[in-house]
C-alpha positions in Angstrom: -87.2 69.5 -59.5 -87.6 72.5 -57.6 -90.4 74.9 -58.0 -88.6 78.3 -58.6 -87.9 80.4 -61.7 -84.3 80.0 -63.0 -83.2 83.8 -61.4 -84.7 83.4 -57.9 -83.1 79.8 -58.0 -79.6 81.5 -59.0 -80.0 83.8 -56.3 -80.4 81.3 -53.6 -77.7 79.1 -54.5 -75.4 82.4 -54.5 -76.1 82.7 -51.1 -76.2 79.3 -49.8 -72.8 79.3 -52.0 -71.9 82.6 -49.7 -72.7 81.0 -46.1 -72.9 77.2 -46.0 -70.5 75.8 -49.1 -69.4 72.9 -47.0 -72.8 71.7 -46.6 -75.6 69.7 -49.2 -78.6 71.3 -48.6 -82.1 69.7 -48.9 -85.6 71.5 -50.4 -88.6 70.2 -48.9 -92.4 71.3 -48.8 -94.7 72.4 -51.3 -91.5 74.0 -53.7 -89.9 70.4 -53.4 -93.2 68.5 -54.5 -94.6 70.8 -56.9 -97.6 71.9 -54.9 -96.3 75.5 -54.1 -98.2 78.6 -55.0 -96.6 82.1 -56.0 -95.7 82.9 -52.7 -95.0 79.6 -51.0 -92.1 79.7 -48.8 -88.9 77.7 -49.9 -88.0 75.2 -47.2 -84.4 74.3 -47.0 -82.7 72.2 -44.7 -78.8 72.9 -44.4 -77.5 69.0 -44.0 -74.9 69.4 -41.1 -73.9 66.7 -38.4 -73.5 69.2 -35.7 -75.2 71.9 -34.8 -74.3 75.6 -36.6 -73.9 78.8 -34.5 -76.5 81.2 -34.1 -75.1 84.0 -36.3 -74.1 81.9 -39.2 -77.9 81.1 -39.3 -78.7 84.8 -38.5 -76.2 86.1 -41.3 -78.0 83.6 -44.3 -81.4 84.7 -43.1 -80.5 88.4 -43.6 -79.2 87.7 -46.7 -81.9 85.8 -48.4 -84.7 88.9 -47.0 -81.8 91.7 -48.5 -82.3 89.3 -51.7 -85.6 90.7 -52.5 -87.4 87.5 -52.9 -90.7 87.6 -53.8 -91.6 84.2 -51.2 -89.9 83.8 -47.9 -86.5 81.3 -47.1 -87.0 79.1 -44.4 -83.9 77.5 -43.2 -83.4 74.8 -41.0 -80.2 73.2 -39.3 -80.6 69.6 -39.9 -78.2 68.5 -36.4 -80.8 70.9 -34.7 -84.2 69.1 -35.7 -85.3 66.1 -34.2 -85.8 62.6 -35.3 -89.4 63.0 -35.6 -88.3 65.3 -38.4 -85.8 63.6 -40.2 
């Protein structure tokens, strides 16, 4: 279950909808294990098996802050992380 109101959720999958549709995409953190606070920041993890390009990254980052959240998105490129990560 993840930890956001129903309209803030709807908002997010609109834009992950609007820049990574090909992709699942994973929550993790406090949001993800029901330890966030008001303002927590929603960790997501776009699930790709190569690398994405700067800008598409870039481009869903501006879109999430023009959202007018009231927490921060953190987005991370799951080919990009390392296997201490994963």
């Amino acid at each position: 279950m993840i930890d956001l109101k129903p309209i803030f959720l709807k908002k997010v999958k609109n834009i992950l909808a609007g820049h990574v549709p090909e992709f699942d995409v994973l929550v993790y953190g406090s949001r993800a294990g029901g330890t966030a606070k008001k303002f927590s920041y929603l960790d997501l993890a776009v699930l790709t098996e190569k690398p994405l390009l700067a800008p598409r990254l870039e481009k869903m980052a501006a879109a999430f802050t023009a959202a007018s959240l009231p927490f921060r998105v953190e987005t991370i490129d799951w080919a990009a992380t390392g296997s201490s990560f994963r």
